[in-house]
C-alpha positions in Angstrom: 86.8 117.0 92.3 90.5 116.3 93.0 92.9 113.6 91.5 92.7 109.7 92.1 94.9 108.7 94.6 95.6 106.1 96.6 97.4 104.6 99.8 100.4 102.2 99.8 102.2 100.6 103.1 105.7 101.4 103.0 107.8 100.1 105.3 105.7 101.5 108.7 104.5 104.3 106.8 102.0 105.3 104.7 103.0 106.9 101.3 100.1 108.3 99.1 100.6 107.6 95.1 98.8 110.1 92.5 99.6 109.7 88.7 103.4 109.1 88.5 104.4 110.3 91.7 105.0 109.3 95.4 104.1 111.9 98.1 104.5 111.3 102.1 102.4 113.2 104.5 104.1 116.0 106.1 102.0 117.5 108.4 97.2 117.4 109.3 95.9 120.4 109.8 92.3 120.5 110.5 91.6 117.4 108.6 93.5 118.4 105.8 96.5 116.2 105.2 99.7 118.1 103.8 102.1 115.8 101.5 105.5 116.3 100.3 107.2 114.6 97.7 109.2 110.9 98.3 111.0 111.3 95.8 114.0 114.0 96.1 114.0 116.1 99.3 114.8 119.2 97.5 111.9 118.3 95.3 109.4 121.4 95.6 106.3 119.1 94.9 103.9 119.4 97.1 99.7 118.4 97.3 96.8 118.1 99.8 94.4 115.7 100.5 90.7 117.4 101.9 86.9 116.8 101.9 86.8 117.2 97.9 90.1 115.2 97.6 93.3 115.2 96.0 95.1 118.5 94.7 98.1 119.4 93.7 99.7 122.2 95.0 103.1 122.8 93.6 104.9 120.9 90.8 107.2 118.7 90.9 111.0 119.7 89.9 114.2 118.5 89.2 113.3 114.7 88.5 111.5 112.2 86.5 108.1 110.8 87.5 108.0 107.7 90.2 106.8 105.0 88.1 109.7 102.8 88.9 109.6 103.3 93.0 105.6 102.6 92.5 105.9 98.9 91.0 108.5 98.3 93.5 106.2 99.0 96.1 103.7 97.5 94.5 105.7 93.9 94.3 106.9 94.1 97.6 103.1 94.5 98.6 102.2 91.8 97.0 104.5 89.6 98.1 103.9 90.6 101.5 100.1 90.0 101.2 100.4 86.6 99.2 103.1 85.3 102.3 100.3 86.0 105.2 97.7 84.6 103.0 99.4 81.1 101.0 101.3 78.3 102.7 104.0 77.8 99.8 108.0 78.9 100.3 108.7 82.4 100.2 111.3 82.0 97.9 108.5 80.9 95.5 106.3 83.5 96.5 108.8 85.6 95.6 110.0 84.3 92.3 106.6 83.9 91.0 105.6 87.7 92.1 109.1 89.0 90.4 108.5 86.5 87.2 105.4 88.6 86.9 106.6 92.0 86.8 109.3 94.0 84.9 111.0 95.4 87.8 111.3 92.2 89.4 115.2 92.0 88.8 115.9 95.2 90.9 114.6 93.8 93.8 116.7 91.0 95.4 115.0 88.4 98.2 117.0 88.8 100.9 115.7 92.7 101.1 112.1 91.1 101.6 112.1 88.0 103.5 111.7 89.0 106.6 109.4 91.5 106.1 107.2 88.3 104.5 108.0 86.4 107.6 106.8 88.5 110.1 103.4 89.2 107.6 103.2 85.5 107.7 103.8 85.3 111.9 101.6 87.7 112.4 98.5 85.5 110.6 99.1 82.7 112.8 96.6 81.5 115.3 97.8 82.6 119.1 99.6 79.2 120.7 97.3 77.4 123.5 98.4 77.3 126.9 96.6 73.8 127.4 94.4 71.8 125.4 91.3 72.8 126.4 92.0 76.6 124.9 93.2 74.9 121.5 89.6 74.9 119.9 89.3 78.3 120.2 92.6 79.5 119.1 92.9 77.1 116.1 89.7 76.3 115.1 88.7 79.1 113.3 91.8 79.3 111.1 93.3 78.3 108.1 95.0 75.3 110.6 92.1 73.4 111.6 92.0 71.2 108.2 94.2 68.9 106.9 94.8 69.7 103.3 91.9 67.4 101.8 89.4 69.2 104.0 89.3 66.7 107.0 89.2 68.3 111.0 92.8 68.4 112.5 91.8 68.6 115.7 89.2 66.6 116.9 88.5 67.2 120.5 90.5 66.2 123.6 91.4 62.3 124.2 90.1 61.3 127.6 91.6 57.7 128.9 88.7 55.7 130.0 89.7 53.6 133.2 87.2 50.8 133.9 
């Protein structure tokens, strides 16, 4: 049985975090993912992930563990995930995310807000063309209610002409 592992977005990657350190995948060859370390380029560490998991290959040299580049990650996740997901500011998305963690002082807002913006465009319901395709585009969101539960969008007004 190999090592705990696990998957983190990064930027339009995917890096792959086991213990204290960050690999990226280098190469797949039959099913078998390759990594290399994030880290340092010069860096000889090297692992695979297979059928019966995660193993390292070759050691890591010539620098500390990744602990610190992890929680980054990790807050800028988060952020990320609570921007598509909540309807508050960024900015205090961001400061309560930050206030949270211990490496929230190395990261500064203006590195992150756009990446929350376009998490947060990306959860929003398609715009109608016309009314009658507004149901079906809203309705099923997080839009269709005003905040103390009531329907938003009722249904198409029709003038009645006697």
């Amino acid at each position: 049985m190999g090592l705990e592992y696990r998957e983190v977005s990064y930027h339009r990657g995917i890096l792959y975090v086991a213990g204290d350190f960050v690999y990226r995948k280098n190469k797949t060859v039959s099913g078998v993912k390759y990594l290399s370390c994030f880290e340092d380029r010069i860096c000889a560490g090297t692992a695979k992930i297979a059928d019966n998991g995660f193993t390292v290959l070759r050691g890591h040299n010539g620098h500390i563990s990744s602990v610190a580049l992890i929680k980054e990650i990790d807050l800028k996740n988060k952020c990320r995930k609570r921007a598509a997901e909540e309807q508050l500011p960024l900015r205090q998305i961001f400061n309560e995310v930050a206030g949270e963690s211990d490496v929230g002082t190395a990261i500064n807002f203006v590195d992150i807000e756009s990446s929350m913006y376009k998490r947060r465009h990306v959860n929003l319901p398609p715009i109608p063309c016309n009314l009658e395709d507004y149901p079906g585009a809203v309705g099923a969101s997080m839009y269709s209610n005003l905040s103390d539960g009531t329907p938003f969008y009722r249904g198409t007004c029709r003038l009645r002409r006697d």
